[in-house]
C-alpha positions as a Markdown table, in Angstrom:
| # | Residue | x | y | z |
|---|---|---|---|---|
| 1 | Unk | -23.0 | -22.6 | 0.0 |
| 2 | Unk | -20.4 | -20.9 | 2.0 |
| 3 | Unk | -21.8 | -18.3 | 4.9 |
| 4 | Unk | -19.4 | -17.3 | 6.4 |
| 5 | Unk | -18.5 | -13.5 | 6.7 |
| 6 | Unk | -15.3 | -13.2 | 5.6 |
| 7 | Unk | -12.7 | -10.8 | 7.1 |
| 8 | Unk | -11.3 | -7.9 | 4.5 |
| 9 | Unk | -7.5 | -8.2 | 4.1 |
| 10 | Unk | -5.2 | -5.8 | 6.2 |
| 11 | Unk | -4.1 | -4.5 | 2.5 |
| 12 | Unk | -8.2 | -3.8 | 2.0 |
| 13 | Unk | -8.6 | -2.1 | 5.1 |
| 14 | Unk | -5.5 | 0.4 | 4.5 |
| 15 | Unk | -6.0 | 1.5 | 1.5 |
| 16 | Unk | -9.6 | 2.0 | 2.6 |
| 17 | Unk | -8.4 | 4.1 | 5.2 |
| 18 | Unk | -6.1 | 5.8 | 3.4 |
| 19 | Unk | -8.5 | 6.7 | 0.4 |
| 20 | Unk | -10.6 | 8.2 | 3.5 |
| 21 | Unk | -8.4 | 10.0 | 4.9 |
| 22 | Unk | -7.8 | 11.7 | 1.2 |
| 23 | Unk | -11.3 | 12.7 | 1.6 |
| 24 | Unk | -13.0 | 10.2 | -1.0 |
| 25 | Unk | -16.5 | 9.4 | 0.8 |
| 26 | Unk | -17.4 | 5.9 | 1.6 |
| 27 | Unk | -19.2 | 5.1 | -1.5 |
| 28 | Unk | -16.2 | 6.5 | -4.2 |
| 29 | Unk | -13.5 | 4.4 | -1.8 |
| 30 | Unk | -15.6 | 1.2 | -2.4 |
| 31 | Unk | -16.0 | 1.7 | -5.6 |
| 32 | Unk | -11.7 | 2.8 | -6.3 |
| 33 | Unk | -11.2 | -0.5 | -4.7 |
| 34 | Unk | -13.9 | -2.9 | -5.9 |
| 35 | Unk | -15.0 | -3.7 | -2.8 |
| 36 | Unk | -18.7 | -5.7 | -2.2 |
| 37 | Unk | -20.9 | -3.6 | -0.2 |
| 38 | Unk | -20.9 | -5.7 | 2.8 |
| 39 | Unk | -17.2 | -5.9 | 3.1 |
| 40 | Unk | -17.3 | -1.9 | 2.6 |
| 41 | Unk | -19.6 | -1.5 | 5.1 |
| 42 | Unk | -17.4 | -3.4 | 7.4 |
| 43 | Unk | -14.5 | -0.8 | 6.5 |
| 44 | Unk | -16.3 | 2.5 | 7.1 |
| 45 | Unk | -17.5 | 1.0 | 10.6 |
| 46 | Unk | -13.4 | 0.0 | 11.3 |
| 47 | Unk | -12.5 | 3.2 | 10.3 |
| 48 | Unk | -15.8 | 5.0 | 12.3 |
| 49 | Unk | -14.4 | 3.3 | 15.3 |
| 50 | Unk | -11.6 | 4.6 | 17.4 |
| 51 | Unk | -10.0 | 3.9 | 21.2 |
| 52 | Unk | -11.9 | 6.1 | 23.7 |
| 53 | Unk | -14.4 | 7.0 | 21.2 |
| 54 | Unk | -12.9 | 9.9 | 19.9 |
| 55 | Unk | -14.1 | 12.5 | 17.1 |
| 56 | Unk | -14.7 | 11.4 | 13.9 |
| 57 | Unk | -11.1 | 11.7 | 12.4 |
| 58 | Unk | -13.4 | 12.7 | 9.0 |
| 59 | Unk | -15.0 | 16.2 | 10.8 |
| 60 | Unk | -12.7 | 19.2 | 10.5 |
| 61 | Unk | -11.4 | 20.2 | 14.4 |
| 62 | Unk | -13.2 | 23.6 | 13.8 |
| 63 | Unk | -16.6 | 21.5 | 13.6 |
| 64 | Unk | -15.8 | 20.1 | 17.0 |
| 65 | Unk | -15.1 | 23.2 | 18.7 |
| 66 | Unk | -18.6 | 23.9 | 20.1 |
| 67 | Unk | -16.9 | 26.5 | 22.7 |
| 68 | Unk | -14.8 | 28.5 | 20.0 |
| 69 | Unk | -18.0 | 28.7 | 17.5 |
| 70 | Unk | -20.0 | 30.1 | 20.2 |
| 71 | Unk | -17.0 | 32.6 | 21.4 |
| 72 | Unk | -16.9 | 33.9 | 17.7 |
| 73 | Unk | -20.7 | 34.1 | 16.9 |
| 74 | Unk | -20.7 | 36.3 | 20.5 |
| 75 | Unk | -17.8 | 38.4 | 18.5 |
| 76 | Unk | -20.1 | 39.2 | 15.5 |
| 77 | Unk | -19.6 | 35.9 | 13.9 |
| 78 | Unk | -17.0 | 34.8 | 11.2 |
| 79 | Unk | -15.9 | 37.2 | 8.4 |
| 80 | Unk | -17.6 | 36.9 | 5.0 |
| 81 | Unk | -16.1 | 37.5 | 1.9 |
| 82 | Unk | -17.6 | 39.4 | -0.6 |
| 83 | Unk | -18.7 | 37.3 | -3.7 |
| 84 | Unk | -16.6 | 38.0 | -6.7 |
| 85 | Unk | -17.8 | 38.8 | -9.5 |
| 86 | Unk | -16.7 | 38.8 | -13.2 |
């Protein structure tokens, strides 16, 4: 019985990234590629982990703008748009 934890092929881990990056979330990208869910799992922490620890590159920028939100919601907030009906 093999045991050994087998690294996912550079061609694995880009087009993991790149259905990511697309927007797919973890589960739809593993299953668009076949992947096992160990090997998956492996991806989504490779793609979690950047140099320096930077911001998830999956959060929009506006979400990590603490400062801005808290400018705006002193302003009244953010504009709503009425709901539209038919």
């Amino acid at each position: 019985m093999n045991t050994s934890i087998q690294e996912p092929s550079p061609l694995a881990s880009a087009s993991y990234a790149a259905l990511r990056y697309e927007g797919l979330p973890p589960p739809r990208a593993r299953a668009a590629l076949g992947l096992a869910p160990q090997t998956a799992t492996r991806l989504e922490r490779l793609f979690q982990a950047r140099p320096g620890g930077g911001a998830d590159p999956m959060k929009p920028r506006f979400a990590r703008h603490a400062a801005h939100v808290r400018s705006a919601l002193a302003q009244g907030g953010f504009p709503a748009l009425p709901e539209r009906r038919r």
